[in-house]
VOPAGU-2260 file (C-alpha; in pm, 1 decimal, decimal comma):
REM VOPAGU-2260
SITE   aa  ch    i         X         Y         Z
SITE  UNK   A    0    4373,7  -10190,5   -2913,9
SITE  UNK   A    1    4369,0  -10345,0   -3292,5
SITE  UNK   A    2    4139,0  -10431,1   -3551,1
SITE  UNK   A    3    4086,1  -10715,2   -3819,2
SITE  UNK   A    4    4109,4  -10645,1   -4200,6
SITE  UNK   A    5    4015,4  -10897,1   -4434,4
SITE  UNK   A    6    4208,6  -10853,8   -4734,5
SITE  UNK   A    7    3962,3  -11024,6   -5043,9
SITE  UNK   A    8    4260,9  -11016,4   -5342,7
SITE  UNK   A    9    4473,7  -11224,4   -5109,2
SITE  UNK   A   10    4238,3  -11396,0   -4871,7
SITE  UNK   A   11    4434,7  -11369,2   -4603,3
SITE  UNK   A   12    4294,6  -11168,5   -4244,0
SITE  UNK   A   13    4564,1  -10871,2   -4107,3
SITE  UNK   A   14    4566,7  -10721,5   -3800,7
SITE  UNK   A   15    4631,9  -10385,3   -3759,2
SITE  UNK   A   16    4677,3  -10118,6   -3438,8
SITE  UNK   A   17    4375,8   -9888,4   -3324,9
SITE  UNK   A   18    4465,1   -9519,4   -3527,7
SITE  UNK   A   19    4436,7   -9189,2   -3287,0
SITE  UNK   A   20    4128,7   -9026,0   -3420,8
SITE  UNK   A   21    4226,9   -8706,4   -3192,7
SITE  UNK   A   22    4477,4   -8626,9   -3476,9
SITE  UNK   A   23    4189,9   -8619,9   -3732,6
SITE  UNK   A   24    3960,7   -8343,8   -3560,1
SITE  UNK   A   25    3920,2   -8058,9   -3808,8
SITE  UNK   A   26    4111,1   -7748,5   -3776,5
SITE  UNK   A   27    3756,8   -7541,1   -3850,6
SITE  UNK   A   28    3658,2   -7640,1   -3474,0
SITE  UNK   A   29    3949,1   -7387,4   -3393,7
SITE  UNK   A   30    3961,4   -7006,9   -3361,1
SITE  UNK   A   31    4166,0   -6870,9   -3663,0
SITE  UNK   A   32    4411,2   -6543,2   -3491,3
SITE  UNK   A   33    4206,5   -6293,5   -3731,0
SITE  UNK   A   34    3887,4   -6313,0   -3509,2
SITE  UNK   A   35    4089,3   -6272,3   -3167,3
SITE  UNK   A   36    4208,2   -6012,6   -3288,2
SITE  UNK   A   37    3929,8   -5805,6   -3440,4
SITE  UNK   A   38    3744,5   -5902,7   -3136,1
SITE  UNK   A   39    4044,1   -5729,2   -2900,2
SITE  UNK   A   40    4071,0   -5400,9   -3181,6
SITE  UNK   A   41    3681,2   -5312,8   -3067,4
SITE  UNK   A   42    3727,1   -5354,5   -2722,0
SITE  UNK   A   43    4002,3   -5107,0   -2767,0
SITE  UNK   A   44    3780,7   -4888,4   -3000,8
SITE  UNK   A   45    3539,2   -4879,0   -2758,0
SITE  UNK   A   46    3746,5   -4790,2   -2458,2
SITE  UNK   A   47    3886,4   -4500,4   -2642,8
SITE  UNK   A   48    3549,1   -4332,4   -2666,0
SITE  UNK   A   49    3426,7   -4394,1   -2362,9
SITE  UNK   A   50    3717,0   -4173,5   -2292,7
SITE  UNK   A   51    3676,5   -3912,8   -2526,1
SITE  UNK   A   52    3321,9   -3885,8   -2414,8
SITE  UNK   A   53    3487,9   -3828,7   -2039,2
SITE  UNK   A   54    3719,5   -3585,1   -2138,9
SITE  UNK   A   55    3417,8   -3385,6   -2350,6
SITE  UNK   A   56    3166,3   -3391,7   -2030,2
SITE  UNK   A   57    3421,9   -3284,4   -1753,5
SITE  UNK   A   58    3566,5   -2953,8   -1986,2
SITE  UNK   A   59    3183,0   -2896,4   -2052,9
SITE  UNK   A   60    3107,3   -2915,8   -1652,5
SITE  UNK   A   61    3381,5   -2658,9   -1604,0
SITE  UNK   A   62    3241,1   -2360,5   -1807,2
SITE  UNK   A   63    3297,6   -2136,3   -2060,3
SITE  UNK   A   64    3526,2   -1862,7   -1963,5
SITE  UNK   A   65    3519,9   -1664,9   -1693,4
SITE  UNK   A   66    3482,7   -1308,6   -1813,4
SITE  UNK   A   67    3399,9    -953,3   -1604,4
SITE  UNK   A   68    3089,9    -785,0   -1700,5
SITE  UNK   A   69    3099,7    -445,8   -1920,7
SITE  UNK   A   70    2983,6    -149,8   -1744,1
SITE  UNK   A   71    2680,0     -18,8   -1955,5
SITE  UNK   A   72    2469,6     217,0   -1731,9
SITE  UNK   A   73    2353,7     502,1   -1906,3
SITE  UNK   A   74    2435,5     334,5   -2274,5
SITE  UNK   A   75    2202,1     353,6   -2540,0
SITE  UNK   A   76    2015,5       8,2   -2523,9
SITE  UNK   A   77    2170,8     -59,0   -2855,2
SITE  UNK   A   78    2515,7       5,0   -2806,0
SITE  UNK   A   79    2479,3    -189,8   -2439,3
SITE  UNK   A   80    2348,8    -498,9   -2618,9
SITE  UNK   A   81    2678,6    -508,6   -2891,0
SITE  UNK   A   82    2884,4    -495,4   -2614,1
SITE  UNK   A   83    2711,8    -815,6   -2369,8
SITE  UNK   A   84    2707,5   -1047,2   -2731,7
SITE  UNK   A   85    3042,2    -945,9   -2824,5
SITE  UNK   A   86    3142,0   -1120,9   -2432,2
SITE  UNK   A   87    2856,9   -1392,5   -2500,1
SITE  UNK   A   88    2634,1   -1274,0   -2200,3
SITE  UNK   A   89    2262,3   -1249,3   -2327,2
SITE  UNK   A   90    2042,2   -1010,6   -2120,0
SITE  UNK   A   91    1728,1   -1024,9   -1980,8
SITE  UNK   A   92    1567,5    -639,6   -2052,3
SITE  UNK   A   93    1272,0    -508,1   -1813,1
SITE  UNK   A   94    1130,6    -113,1   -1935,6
SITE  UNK   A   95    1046,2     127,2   -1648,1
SITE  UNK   A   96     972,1     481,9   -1654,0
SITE  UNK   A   97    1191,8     773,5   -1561,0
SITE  UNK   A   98    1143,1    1109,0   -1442,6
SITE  UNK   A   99    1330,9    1264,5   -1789,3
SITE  UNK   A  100    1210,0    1236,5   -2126,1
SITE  UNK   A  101    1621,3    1276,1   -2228,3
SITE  UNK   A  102    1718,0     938,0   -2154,0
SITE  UNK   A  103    1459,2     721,2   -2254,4
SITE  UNK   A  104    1635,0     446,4   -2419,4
SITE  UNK   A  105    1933,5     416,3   -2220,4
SITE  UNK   A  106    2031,7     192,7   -1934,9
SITE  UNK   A  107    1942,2     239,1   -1599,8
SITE  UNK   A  108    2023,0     -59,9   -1395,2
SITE  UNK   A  109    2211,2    -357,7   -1454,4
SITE  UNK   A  110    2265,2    -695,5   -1254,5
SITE  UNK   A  111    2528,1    -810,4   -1190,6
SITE  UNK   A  112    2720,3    -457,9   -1119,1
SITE  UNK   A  113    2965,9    -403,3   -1384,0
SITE  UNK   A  114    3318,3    -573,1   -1290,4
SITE  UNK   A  115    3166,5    -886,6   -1180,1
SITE  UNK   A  116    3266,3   -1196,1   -1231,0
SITE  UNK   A  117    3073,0   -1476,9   -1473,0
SITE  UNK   A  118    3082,9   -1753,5   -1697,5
SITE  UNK   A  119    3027,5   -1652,6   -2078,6
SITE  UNK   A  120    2748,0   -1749,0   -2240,1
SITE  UNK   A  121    2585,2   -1940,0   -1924,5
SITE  UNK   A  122    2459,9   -1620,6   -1724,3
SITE  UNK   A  123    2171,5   -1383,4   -1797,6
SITE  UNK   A  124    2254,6    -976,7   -1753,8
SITE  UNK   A  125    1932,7    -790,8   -1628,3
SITE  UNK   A  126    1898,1    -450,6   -1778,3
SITE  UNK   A  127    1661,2    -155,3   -1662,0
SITE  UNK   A  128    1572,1      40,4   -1985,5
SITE  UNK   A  129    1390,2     380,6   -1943,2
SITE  UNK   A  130    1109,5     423,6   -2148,1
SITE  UNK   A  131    1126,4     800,1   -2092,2
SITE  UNK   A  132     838,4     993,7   -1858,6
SITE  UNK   A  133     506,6     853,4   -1850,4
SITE  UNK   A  134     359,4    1182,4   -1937,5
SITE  UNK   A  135     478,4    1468,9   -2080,5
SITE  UNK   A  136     222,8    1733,2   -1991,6
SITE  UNK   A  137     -10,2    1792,7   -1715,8
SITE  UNK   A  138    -348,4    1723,4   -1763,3
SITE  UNK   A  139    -660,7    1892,3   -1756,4
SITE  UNK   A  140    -851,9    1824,8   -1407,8
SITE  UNK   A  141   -1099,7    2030,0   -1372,4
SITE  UNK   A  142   -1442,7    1889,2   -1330,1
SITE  UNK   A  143   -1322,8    1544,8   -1222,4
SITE  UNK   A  144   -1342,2    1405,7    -879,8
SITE  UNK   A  145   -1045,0    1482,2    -630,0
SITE  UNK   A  146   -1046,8    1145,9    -462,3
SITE  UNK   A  147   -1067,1     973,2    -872,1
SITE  UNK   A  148    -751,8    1205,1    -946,5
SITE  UNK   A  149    -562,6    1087,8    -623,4
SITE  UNK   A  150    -583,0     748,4    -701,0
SITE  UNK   A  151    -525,6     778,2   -1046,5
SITE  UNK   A  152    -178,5     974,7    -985,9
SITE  UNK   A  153     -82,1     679,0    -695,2
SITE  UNK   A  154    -147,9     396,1    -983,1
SITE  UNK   A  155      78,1     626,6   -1265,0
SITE  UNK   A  156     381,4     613,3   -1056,0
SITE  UNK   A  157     357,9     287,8    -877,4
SITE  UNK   A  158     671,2     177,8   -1102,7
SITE  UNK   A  159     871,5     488,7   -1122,6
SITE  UNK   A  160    1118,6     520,7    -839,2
SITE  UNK   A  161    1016,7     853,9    -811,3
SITE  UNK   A  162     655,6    1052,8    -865,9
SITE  UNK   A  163     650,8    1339,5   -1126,1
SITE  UNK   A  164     283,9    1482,8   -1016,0
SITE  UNK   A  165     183,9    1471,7    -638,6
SITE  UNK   A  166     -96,4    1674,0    -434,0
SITE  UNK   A  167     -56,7    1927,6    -189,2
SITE  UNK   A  168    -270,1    1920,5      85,3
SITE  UNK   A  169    -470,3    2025,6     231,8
SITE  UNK   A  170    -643,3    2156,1     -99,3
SITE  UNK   A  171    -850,5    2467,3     -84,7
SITE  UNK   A  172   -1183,6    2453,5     -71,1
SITE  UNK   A  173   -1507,7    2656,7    -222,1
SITE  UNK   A  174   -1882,6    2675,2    -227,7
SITE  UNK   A  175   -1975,8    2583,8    -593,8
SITE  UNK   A  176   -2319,3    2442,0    -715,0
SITE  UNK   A  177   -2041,7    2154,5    -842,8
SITE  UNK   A  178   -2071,4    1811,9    -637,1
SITE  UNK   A  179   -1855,2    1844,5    -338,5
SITE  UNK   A  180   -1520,7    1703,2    -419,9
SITE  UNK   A  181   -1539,6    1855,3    -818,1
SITE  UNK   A  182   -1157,1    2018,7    -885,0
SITE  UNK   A  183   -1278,0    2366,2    -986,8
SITE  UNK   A  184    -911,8    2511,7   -1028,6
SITE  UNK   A  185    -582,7    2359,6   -1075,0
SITE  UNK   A  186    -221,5    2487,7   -1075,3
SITE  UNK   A  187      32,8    2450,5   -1278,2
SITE  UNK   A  188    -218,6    2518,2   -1583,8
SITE  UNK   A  189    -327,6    2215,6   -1797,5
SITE  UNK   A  190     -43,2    2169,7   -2088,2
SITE  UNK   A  191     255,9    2261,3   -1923,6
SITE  UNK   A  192     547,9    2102,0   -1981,7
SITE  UNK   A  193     676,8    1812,6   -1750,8
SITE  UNK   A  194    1041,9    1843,7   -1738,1
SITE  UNK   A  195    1051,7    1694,7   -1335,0
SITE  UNK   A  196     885,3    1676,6   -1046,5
SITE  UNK   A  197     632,8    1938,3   -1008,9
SITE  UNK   A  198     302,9    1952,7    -715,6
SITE  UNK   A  199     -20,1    2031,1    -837,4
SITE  UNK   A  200    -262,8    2242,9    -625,9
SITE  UNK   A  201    -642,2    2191,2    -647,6
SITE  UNK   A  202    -947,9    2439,1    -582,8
SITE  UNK   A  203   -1210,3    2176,1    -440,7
SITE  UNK   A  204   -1599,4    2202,0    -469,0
SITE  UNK   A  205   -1721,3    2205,3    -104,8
SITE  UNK   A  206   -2084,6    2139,1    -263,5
SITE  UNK   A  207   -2360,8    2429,5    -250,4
SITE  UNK   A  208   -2365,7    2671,5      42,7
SITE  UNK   A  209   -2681,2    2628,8     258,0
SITE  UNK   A  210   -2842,5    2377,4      23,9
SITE  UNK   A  211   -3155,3    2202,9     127,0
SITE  UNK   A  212   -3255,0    1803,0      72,3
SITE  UNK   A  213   -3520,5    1588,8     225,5
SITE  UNK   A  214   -3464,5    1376,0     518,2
SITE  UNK   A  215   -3525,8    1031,0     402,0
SITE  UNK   A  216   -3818,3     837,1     610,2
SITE  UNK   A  217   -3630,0     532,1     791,7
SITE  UNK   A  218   -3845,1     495,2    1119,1
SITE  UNK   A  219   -4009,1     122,8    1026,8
SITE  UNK   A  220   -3682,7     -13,8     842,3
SITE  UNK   A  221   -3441,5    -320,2     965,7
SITE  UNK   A  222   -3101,3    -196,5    1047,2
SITE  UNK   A  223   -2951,2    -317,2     747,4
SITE  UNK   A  224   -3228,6    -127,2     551,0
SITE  UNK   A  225   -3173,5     177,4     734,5
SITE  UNK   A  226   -2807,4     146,1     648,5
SITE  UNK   A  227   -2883,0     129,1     232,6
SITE  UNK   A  228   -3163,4     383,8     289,6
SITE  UNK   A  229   -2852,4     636,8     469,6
SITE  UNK   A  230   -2607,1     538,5     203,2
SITE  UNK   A  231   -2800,2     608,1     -82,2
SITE  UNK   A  232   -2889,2     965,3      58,6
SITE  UNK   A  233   -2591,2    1077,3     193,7
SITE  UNK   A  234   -2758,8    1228,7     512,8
SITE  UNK   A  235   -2551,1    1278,3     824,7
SITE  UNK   A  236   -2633,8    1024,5    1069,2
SITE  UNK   A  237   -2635,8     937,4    1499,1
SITE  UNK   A  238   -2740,4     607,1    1604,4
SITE  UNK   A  239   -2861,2     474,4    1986,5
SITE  UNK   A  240   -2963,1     181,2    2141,9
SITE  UNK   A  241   -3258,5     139,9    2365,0
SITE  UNK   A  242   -3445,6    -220,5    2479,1
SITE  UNK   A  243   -3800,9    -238,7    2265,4
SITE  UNK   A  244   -4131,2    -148,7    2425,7
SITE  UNK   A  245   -4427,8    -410,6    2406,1
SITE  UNK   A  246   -4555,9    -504,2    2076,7
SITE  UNK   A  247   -4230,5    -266,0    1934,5
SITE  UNK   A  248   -4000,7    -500,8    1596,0
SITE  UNK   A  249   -3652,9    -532,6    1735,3
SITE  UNK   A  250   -3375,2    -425,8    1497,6
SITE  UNK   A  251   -3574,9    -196,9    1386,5
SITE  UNK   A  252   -3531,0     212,7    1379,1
SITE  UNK   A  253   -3837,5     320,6    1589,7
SITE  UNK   A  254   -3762,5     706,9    1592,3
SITE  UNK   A  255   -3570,4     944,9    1402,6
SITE  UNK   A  256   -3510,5    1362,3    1446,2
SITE  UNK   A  257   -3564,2    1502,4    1243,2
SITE  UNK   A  258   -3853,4    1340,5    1091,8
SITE  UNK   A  259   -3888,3    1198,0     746,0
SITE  UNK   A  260   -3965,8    1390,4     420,2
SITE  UNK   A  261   -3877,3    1698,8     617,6
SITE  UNK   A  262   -3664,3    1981,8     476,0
SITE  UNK   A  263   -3334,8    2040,6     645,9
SITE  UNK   A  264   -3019,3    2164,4     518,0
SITE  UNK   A  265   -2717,0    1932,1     411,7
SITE  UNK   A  266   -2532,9    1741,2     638,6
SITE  UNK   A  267   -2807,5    1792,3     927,2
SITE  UNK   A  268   -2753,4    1500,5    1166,4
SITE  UNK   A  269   -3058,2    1243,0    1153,1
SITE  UNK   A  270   -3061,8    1103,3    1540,9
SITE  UNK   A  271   -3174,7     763,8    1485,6
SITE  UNK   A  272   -3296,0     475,6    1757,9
SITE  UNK   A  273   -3273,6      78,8    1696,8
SITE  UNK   A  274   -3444,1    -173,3    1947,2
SITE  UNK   A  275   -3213,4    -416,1    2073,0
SITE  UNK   A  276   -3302,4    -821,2    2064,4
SITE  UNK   A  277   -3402,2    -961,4    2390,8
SITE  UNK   A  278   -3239,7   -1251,9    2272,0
SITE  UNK   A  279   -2938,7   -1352,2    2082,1
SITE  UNK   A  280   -2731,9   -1633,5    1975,0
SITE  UNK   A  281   -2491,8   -1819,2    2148,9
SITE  UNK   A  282   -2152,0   -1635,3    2216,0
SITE  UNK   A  283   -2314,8   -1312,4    2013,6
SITE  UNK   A  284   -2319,4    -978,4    2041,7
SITE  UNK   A  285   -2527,1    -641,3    1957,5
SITE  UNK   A  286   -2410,8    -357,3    2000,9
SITE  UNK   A  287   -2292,1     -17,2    1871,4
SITE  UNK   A  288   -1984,2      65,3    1670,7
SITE  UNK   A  289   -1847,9     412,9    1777,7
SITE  UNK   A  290   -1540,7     604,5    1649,4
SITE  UNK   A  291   -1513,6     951,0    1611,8
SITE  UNK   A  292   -1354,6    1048,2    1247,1
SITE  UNK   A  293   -1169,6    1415,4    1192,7
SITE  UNK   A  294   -1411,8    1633,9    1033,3
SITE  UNK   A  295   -1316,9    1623,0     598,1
SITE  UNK   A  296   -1398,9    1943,5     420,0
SITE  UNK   A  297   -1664,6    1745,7     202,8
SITE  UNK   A  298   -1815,6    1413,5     267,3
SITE  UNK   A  299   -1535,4    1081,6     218,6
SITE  UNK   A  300   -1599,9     741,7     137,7
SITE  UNK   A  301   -1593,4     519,7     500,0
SITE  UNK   A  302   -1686,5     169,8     499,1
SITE  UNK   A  303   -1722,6     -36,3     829,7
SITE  UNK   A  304   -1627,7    -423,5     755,2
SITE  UNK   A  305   -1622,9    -738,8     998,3
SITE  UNK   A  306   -1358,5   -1002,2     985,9
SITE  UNK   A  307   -1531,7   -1306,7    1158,4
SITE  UNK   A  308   -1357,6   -1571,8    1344,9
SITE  UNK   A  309   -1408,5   -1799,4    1063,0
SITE  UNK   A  310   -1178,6   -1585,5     856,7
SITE  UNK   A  311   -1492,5   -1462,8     611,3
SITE  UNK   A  312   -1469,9   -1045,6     571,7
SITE  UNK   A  313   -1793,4    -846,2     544,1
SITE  UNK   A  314   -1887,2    -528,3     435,8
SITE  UNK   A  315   -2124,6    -372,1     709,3
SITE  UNK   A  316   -2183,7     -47,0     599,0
SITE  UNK   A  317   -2049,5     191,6     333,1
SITE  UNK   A  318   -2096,9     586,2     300,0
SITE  UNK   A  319   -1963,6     949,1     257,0
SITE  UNK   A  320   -1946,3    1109,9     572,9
SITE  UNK   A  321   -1866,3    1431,2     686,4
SITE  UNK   A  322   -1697,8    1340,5     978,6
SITE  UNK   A  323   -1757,3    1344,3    1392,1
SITE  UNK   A  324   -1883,8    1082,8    1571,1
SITE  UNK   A  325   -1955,2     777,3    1366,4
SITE  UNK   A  326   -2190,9     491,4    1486,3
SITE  UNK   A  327   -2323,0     196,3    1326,7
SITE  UNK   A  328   -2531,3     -63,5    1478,9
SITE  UNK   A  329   -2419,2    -407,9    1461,2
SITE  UNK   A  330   -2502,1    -759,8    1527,2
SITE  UNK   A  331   -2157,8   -1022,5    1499,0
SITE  UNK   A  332   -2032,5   -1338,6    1661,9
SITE  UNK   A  333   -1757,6   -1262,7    1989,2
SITE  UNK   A  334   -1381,2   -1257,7    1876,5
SITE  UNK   A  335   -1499,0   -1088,4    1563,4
SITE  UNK   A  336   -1326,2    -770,3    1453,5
SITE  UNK   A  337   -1444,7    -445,1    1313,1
SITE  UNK   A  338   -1240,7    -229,6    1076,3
SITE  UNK   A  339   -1320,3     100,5     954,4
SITE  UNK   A  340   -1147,1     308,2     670,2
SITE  UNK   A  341   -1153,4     602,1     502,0
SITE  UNK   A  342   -1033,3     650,9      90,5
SITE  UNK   A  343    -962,2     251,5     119,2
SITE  UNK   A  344    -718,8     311,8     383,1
SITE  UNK   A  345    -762,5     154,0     730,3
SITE  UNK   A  346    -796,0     413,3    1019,8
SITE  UNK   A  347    -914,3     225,6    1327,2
SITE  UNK   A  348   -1002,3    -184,6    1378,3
SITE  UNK   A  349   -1163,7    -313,2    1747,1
SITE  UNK   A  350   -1234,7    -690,3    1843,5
SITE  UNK   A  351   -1580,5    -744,2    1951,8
SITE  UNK   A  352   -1575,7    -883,7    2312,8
SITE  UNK   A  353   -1907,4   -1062,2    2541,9
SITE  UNK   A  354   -2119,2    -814,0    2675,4
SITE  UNK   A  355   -2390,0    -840,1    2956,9
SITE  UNK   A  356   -2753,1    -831,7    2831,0
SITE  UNK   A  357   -2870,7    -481,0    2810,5
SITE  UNK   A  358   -3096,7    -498,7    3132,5
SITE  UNK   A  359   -2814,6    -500,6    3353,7
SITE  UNK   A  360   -2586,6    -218,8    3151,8
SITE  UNK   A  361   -2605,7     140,7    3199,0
SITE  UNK   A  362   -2709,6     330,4    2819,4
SITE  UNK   A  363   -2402,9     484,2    2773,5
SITE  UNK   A  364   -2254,4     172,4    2732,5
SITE  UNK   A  365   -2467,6     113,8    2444,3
């Protein structure tokens, strides 16, 4: 395909053939080779760390070095820490008493054992340090309370592996004008030196021979009055169940031998009677608790508690008591259970089952 030029110097019209424009594009429509390759040097830059970064995580996955733990029982704590930083183990210290005031300081335990096997820097070294005896010297325990002493001593040595000061008993007992249960005498004297395990032996108040109180007056109270009214005094104590008269409060003590504000001497059992309800609650029970506790030298702390089906735990009742046959009235649901201890510690527990209504029981029974 042509075109027509007119040419105005000679007046004449040319024809002339169609050029190829395709030949005329620019050359800045086309990639110069620098870009290429700078484009293909960062790919490969990039590549590279993405492997470096590979080969960094995977030698960090697999550890430090694998090293065997020092063996520093019975090191001073010092000299036993020196030795786990110069391996790059870092330990993790808990203090406990010993029985020996010589090696307080040093290393009892360690875990792992020594020879084990671990991974520097990435594993923690539990150490045992001994902070020596918790006492030195025995104390001074006269005119304290045997029972405050026990428990004392049990909380001293709950940690050590091994007690420095326990009881003997039985302990020996006196007549003192002290409260029953007042250490009079003790053995080994106060002060000595503790250099292991020694026993101490106690002279115990039994309380004042033949000494006279006043029977509290509890005919006319609710049961669970009664129950304060016996706690507070301290008096020794027999309780019975009989159905009430006419016109007679039930759950209520309606007799009592010996009588009230009479003289008696200590620990003289007060026989006491409760009236029984004619009528209870569904699935419910009255009745009375009975257990017969070994006979204590002085009066002991015993507390009667219910554990209801519900899950709830009550205390019922709490007093010193001599010992013999202990009874407690109670009124609780069925499936309920009774437990009774002595110095906080459990001695007997019963479930409460249905009973027949008191008309058609024999009294023994209740």
């Amino acid at each position: 395909m042509g075109y027509i030029r007119f040419d105005p110097n000679t007046a004449t019209v040319q024809q002339e053939s169609a050029r190829d424009f395709s030949q005329e594009v620019p050359s800045r429509l086309h990639k110069p080779p620098q870009v290429s390759l700078f484009i293909f040097l960062a790919c490969c830059l990039i590549v590279l760390v993405g492997i470096i970064a590979l080969i960094v995580f995977f030698a960090a996955v697999q550890g430090e070095e694998e090293i065997k733990v020092p063996d520093v029982l019975g090191k001073d704590v010092t000299t036993a820490l020196l030795e786990l930083q110069e391996k790059e183990l870092y330990p993790r210290i808990q203090l406990r008493y010993s029985q020996s005031s010589s090696d307080k300081g040093l290393i009892l335990e360690q875990s792992p054992p020594p020879g084990s096997t671990v991974k520097a820097g990435s594993h923690r070294i539990q150490l045992v340090v001994s902070q020596g005896v918790i006492i030195s010297k025995v104390e001074d325990y006269r005119g304290r309370h045997v029972n405050d002493v026990r428990v004392e001593l049990q909380m001293l040595f709950t940690s050590a592996s091994k007690t420095l000061l326990s009881l003997q008993e039985p302990f020996m007992y006196e007549y003192s004008s002290e409260v029953p249960g007042t250490i009079l005498q003790q053995h080994p004297e106060p002060g000595t030196s503790i250099t292991g395990p020694l026993t101490l032996e106690f002279v115990v108040s039994r309380g004042p021979e033949n000494a006279m109180i006043v029977i509290p007056t509890l005919v006319g109270l609710s049961v669970n009055a009664a129950l304060e009214e016996i706690s507070r005094s301290g008096i020794n104590f027999t309780f019975s169940l009989r159905r009430a008269l006419r016109n007679e409060p039930v759950e209520t003590v309606v007799s009592q031998n010996p009588p009230g504000q009479s003289q008696a001497v200590a620990q003289t059992r007060v026989v006491l009677t409760v009236t029984v309800p004619p009528v209870l609650g569904s699935n419910e029970v009255f009745a009375l608790f009975t257990y017969t506790i070994p006979r204590n030298p002085y009066p002991l702390p015993v507390q009667l508690e219910s554990l209801l089906p519900s899950g709830e735990r009550r205390s019922l009742f709490t007093v010193p008591y001599l010992g013999g046959e202990f009874t407690v009235p109670y009124r609780l649901p069925v499936g309920s259970v009774l437990i009774l201890s002595m110095l906080n510690r459990e001695i007997h527990r019963e479930t409460v089952i249905a009973r027949a209504p008191m008309e058609e029981v024999s009294g023994d029974q209740w």
